[in-house]
mmCIF file of the C-alpha atoms, coordinates in Angstrom:
data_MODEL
# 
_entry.id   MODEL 
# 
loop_
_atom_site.group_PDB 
_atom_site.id 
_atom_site.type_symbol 
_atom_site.label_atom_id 
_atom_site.label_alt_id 
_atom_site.label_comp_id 
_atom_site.label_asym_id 
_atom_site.label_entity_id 
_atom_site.label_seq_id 
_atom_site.pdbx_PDB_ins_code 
_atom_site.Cartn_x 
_atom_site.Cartn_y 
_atom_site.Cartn_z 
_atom_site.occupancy 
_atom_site.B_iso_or_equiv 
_atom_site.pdbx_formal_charge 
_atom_site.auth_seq_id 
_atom_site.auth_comp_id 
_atom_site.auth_asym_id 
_atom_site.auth_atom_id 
_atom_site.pdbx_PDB_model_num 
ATOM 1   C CA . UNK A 1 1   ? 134.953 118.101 80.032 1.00 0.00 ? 1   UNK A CA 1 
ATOM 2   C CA . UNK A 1 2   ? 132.716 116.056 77.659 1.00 0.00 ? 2   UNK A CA 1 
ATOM 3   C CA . UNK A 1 3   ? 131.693 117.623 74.304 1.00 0.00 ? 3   UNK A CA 1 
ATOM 4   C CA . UNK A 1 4   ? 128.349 116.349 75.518 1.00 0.00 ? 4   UNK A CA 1 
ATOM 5   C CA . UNK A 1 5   ? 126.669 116.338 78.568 1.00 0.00 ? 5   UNK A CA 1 
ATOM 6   C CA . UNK A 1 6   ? 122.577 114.664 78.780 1.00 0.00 ? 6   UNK A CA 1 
ATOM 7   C CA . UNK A 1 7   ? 120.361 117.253 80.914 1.00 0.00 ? 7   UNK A CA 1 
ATOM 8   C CA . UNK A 1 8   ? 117.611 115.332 82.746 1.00 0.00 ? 8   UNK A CA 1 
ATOM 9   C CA . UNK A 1 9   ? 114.497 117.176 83.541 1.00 0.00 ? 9   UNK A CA 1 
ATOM 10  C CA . UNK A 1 10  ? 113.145 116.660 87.226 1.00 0.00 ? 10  UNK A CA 1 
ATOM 11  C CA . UNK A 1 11  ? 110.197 118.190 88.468 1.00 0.00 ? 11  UNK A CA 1 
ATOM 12  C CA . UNK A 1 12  ? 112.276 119.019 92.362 1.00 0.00 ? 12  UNK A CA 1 
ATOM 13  C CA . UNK A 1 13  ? 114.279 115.741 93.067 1.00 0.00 ? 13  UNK A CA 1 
ATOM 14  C CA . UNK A 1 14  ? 117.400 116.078 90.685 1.00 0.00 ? 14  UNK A CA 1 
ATOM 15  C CA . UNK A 1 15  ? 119.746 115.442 93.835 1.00 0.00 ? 15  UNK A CA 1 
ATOM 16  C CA . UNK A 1 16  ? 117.893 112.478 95.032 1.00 0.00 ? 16  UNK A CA 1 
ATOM 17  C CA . UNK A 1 17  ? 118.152 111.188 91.586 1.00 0.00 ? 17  UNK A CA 1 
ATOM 18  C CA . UNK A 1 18  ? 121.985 111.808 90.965 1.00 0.00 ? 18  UNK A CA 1 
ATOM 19  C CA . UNK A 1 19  ? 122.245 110.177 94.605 1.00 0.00 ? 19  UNK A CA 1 
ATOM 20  C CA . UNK A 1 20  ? 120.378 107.130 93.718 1.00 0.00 ? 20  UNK A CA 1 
ATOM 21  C CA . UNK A 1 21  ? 122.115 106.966 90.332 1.00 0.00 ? 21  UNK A CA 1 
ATOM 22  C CA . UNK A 1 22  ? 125.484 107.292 91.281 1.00 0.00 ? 22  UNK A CA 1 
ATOM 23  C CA . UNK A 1 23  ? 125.059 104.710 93.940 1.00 0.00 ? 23  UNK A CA 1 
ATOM 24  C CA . UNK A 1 24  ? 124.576 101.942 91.332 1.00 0.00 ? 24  UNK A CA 1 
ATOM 25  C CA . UNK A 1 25  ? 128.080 102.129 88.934 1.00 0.00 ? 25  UNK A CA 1 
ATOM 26  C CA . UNK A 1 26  ? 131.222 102.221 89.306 1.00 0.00 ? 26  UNK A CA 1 
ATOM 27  C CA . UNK A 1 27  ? 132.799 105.395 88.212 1.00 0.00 ? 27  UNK A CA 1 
ATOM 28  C CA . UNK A 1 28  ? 130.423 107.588 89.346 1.00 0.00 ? 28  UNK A CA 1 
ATOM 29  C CA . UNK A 1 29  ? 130.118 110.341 91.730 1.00 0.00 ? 29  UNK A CA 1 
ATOM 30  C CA . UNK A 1 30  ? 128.763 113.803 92.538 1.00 0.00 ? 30  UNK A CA 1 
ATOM 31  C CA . UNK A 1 31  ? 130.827 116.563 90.767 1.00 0.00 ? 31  UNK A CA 1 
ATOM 32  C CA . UNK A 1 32  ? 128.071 120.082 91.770 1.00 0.00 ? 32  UNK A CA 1 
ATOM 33  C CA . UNK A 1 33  ? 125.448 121.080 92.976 1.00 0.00 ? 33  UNK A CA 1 
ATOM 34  C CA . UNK A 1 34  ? 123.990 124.539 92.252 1.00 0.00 ? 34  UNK A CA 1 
ATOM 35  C CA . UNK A 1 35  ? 121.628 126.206 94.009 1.00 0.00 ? 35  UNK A CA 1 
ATOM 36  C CA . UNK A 1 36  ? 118.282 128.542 92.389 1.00 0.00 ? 36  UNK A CA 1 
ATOM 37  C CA . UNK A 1 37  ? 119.357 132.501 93.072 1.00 0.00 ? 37  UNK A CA 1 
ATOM 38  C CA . UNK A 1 38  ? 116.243 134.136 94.440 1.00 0.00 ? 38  UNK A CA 1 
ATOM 39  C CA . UNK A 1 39  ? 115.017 135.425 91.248 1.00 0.00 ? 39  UNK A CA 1 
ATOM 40  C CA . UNK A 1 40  ? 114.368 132.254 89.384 1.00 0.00 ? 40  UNK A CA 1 
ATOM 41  C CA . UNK A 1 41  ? 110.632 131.688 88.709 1.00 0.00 ? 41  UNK A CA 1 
ATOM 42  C CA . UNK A 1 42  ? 110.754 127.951 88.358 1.00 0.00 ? 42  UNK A CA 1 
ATOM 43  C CA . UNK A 1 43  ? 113.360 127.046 91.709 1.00 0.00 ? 43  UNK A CA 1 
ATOM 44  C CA . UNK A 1 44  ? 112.773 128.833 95.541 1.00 0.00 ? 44  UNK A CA 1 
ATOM 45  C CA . UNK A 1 45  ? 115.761 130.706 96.287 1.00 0.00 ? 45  UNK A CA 1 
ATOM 46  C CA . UNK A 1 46  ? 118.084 127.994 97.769 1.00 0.00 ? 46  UNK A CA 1 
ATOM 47  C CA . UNK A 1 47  ? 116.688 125.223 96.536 1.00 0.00 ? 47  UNK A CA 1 
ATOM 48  C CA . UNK A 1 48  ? 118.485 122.525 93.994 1.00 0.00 ? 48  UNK A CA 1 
ATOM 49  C CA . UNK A 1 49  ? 118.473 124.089 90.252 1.00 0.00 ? 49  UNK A CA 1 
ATOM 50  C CA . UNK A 1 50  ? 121.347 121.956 89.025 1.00 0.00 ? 50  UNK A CA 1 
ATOM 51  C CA . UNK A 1 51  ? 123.074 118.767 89.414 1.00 0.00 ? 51  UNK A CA 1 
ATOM 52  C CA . UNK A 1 52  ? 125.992 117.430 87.984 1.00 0.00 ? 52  UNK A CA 1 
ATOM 53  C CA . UNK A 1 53  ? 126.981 114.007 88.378 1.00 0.00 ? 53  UNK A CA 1 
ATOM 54  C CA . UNK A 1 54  ? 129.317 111.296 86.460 1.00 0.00 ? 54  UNK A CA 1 
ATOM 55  C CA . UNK A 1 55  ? 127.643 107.906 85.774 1.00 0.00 ? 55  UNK A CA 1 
ATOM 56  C CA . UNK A 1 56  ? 130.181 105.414 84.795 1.00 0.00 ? 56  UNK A CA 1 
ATOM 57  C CA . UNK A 1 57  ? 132.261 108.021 83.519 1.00 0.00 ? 57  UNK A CA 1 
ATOM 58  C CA . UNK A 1 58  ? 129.898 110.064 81.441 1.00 0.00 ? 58  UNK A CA 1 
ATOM 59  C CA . UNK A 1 59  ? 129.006 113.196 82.723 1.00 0.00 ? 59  UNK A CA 1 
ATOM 60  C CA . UNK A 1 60  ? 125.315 113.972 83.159 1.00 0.00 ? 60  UNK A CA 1 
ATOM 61  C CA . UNK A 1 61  ? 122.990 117.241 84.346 1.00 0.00 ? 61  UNK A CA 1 
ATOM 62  C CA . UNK A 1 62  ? 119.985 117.049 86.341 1.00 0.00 ? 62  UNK A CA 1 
ATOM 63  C CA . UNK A 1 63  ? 118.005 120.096 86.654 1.00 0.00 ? 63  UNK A CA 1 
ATOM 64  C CA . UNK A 1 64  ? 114.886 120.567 88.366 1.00 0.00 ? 64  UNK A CA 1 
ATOM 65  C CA . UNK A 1 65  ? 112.694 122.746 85.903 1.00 0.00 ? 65  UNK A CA 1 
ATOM 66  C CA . UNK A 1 66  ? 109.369 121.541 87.491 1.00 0.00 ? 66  UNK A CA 1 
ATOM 67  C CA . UNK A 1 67  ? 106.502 119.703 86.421 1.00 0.00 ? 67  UNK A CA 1 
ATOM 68  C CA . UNK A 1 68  ? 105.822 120.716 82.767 1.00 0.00 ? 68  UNK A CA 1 
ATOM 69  C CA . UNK A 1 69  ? 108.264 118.049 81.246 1.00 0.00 ? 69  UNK A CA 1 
ATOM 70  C CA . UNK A 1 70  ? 108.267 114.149 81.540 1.00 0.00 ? 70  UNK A CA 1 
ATOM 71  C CA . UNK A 1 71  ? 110.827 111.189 80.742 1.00 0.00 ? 71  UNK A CA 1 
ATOM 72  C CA . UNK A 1 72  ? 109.278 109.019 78.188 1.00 0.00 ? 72  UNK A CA 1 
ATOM 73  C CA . UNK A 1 73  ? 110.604 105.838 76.430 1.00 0.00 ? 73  UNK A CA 1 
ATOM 74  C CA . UNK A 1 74  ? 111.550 107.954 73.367 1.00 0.00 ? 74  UNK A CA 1 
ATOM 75  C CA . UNK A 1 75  ? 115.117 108.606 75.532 1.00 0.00 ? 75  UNK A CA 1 
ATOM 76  C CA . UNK A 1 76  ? 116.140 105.197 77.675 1.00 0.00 ? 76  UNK A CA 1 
ATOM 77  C CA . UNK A 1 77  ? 119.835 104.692 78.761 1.00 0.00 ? 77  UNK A CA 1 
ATOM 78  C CA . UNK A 1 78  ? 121.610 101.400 78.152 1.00 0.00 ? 78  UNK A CA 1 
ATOM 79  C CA . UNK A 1 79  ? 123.565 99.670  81.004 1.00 0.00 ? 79  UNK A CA 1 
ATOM 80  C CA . UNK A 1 80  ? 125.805 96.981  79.466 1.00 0.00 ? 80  UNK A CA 1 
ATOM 81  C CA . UNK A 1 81  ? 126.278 94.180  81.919 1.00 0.00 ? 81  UNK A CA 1 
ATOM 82  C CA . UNK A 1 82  ? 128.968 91.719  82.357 1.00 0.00 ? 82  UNK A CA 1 
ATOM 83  C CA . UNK A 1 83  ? 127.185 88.801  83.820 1.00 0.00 ? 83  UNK A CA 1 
ATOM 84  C CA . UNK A 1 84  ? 123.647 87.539  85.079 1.00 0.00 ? 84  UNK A CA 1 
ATOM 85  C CA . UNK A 1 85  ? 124.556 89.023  88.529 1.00 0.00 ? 85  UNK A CA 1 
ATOM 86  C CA . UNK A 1 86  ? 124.963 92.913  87.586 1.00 0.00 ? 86  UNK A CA 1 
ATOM 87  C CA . UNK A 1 87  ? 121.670 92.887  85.406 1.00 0.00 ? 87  UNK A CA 1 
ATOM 88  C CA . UNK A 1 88  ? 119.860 91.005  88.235 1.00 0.00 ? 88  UNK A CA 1 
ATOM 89  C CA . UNK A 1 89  ? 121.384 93.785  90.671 1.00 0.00 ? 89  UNK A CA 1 
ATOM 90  C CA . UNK A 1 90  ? 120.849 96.513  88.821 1.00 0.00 ? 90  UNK A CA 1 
ATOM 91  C CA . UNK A 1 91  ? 117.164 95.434  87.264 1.00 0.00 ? 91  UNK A CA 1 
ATOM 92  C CA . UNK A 1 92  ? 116.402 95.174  91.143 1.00 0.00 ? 92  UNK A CA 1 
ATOM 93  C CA . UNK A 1 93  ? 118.086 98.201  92.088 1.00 0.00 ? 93  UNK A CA 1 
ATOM 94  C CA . UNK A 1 94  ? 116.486 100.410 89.645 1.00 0.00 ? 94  UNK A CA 1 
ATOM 95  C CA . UNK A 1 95  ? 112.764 99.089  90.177 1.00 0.00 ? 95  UNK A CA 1 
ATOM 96  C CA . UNK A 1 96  ? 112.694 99.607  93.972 1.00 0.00 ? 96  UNK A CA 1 
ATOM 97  C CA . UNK A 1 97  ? 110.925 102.488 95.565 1.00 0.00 ? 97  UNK A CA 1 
ATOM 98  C CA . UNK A 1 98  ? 108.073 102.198 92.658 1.00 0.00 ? 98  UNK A CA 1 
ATOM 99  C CA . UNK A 1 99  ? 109.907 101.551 89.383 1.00 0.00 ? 99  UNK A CA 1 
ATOM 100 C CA . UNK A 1 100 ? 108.086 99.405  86.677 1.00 0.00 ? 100 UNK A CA 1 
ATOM 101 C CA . UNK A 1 101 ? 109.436 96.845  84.569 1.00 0.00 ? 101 UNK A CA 1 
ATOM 102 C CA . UNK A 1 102 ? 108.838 96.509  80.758 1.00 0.00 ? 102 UNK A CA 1 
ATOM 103 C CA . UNK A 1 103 ? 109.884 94.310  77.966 1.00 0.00 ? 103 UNK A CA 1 
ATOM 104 C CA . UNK A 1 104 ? 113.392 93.439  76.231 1.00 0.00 ? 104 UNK A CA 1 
ATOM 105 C CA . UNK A 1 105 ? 114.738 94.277  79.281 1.00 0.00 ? 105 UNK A CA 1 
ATOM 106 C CA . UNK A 1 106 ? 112.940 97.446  79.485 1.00 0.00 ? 106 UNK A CA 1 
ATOM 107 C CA . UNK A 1 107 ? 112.023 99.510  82.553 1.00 0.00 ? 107 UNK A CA 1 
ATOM 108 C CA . UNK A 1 108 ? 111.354 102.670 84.095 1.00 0.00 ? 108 UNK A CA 1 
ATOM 109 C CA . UNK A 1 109 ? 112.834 103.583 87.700 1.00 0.00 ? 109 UNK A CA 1 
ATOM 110 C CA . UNK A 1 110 ? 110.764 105.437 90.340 1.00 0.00 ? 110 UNK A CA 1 
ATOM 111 C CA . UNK A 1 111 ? 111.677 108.766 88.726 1.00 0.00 ? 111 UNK A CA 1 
ATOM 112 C CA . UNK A 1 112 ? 110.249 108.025 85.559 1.00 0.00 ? 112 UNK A CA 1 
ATOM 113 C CA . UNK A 1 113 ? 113.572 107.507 83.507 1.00 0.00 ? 113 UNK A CA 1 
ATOM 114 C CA . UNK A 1 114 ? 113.577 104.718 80.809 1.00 0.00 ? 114 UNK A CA 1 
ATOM 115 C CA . UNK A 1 115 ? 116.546 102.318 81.302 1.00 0.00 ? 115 UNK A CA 1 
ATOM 116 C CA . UNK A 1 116 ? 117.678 99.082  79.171 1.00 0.00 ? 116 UNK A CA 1 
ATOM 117 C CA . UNK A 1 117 ? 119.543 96.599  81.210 1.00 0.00 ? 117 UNK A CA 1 
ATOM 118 C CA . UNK A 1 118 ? 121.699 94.222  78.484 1.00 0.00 ? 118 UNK A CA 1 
ATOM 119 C CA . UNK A 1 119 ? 123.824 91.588  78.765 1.00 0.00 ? 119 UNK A CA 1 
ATOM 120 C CA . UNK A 1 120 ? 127.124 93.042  76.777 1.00 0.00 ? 120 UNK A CA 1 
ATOM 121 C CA . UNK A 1 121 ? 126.826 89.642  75.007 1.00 0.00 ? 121 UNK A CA 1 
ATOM 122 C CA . UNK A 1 122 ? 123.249 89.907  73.266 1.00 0.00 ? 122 UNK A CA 1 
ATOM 123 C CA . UNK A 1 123 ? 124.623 92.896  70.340 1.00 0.00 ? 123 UNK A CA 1 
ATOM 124 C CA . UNK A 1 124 ? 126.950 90.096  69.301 1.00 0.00 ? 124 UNK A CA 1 
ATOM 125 C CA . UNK A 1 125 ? 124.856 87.612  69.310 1.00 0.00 ? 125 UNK A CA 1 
ATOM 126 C CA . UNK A 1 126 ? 122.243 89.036  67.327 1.00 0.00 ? 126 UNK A CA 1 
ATOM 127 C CA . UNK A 1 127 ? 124.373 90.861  65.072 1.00 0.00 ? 127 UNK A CA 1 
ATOM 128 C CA . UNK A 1 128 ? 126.083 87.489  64.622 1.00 0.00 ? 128 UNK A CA 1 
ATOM 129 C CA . UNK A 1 129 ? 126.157 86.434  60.727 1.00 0.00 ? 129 UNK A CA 1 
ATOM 130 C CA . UNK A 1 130 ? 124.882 83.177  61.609 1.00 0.00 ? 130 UNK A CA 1 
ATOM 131 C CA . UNK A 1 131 ? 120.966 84.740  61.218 1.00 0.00 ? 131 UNK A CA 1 
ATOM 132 C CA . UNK A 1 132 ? 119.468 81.422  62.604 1.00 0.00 ? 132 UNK A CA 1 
ATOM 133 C CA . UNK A 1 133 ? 120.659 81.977  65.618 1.00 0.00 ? 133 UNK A CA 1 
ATOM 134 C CA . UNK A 1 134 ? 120.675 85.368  65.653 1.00 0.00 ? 134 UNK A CA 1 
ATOM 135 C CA . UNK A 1 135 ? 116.730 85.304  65.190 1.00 0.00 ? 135 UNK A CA 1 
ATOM 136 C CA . UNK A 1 136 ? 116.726 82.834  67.996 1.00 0.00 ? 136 UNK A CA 1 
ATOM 137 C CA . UNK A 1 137 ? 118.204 84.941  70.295 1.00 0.00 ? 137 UNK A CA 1 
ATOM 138 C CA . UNK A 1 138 ? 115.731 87.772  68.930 1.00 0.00 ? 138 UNK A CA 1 
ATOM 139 C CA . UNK A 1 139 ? 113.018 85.797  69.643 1.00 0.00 ? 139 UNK A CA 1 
ATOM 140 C CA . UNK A 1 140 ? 113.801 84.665  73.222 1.00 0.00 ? 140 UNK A CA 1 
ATOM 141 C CA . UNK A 1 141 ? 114.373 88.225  74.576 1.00 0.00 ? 141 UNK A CA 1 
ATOM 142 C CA . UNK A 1 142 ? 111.383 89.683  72.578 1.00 0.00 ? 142 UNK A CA 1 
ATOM 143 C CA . UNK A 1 143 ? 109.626 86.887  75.276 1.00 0.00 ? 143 UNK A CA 1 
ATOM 144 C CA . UNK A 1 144 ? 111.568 88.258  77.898 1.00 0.00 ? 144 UNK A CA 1 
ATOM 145 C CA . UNK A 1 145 ? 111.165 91.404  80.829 1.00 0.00 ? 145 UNK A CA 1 
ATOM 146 C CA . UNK A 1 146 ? 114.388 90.756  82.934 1.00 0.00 ? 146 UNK A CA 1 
ATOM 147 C CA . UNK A 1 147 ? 116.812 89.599  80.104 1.00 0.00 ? 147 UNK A CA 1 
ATOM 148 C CA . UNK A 1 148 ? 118.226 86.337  81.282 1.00 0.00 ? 148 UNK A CA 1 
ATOM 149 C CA . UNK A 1 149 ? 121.514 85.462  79.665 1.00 0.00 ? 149 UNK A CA 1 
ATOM 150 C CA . UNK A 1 150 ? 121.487 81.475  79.745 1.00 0.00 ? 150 UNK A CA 1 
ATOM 151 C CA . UNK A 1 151 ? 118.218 81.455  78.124 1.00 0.00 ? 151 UNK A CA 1 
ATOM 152 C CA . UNK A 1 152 ? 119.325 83.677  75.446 1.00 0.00 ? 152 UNK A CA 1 
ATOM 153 C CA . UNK A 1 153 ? 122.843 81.804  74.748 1.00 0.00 ? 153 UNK A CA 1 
ATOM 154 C CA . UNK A 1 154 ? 120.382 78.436  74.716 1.00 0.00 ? 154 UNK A CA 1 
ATOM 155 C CA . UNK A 1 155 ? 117.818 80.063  72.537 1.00 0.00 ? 155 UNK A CA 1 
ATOM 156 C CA . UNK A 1 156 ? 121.106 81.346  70.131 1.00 0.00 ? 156 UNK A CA 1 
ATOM 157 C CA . UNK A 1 157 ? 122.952 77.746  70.527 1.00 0.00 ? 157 UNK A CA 1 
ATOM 158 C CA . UNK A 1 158 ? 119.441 75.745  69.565 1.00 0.00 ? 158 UNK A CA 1 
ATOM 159 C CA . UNK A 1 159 ? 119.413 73.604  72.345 1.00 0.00 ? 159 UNK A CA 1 
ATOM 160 C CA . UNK A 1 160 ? 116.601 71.661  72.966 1.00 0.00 ? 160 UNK A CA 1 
ATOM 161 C CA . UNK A 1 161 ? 114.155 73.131  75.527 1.00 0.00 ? 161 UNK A CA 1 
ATOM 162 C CA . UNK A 1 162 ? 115.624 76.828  74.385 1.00 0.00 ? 162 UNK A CA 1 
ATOM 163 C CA . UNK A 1 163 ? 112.810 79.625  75.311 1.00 0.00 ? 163 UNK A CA 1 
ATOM 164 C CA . UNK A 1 164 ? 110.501 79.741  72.481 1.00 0.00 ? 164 UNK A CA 1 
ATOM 165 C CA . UNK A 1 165 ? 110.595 76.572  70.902 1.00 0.00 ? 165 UNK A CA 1 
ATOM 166 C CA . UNK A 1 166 ? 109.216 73.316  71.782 1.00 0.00 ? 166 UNK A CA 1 
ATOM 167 C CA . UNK A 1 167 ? 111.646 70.731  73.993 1.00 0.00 ? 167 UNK A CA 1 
ATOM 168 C CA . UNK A 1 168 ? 112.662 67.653  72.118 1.00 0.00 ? 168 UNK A CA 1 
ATOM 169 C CA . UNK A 1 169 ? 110.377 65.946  74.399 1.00 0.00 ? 169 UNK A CA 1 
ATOM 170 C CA . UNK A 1 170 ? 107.666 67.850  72.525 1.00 0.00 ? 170 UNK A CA 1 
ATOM 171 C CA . UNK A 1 171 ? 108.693 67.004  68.839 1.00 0.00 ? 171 UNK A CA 1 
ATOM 172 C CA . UNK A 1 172 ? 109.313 62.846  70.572 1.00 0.00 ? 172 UNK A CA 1 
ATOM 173 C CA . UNK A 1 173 ? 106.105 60.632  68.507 1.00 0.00 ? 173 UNK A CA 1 
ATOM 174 C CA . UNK A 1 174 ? 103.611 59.334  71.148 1.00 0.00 ? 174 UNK A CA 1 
# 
């Protein structure tokens, strides 16, 4: 058992949630499901009070405490992607059924939960010591909803044509 376990608060649709959640990642599943005795005030007798669930290994609580509570950006949970094909599969993933994309790779799913969607590369890159390129890399995802990894290496390389600077073809005299 984790030390630490996030509770989500859901205003009825904690299971459909988990569900949707644990569909996405590996290494994630289900683990309970508790039911509301008939004496709670916020849950009908029977229905869903609890969830727990395992996303990509870290266990997680939903609990359906009604509507007096929202998700806002001030909590967001980061999904470090291999490649160009799991953020492009998850951003999509995550957005259907009403979900709303942001910026920096940014966006909120249909329940109302912030999510980040990063390439595992970009903390290296602009952490790297090189700060040239490490701003460039800055720069092109601060331009950026769905972060797209070739851009960002170009922008971080300096190649010509990178987004958010001029193509050589630009700088040519006329």
């Amino acid at each position: 058992m984790s030390k630490i376990t996030p509770c989500l608060w859901f205003d009825g649709n904690a299971e459909e949630a988990a569900k949707f959640y644990v569909s996405l990642l590996p290494n994630s599943r289900i683990d309970k499901v508790t039911r509301s005795p008939a004496n709670n005030p916020s849950t009908p007798a029977g229905a869903v009070l609890t969830v727990e669930f395992t996303l990509a290994g870290q266990p997680f609580m939903g609990l359906n405490g009604g509507p007096a509570f929202h998700f806002t950006e001030a909590v967001s949970f980061t999904i470090h992607c291999e490649d160009q094909a799991e953020v492009d599969r998850l951003w999509e993933a995550l957005l259907q059924g009403g979900g709303s994309p942001s910026d920096c790779g940014w966006l909120k799913d249909r329940f109302g939960l912030s999510w980040q969607i990063t390439p595992r590369i970009l903390p290296q890159m602009l952490s790297d010591p090189n700060r040239e390129a490490a701003a460039r890399a800055m720069k092109a995802m601060m331009q950026m909803g769905k972060l797209d990894i070739t851009a960002i290496r170009r922008a971080y390389e300096g190649q010509p044509g990178y987004l958010g600077e001029a193509s050589e073809a630009q700088h040519a005299p006329h």
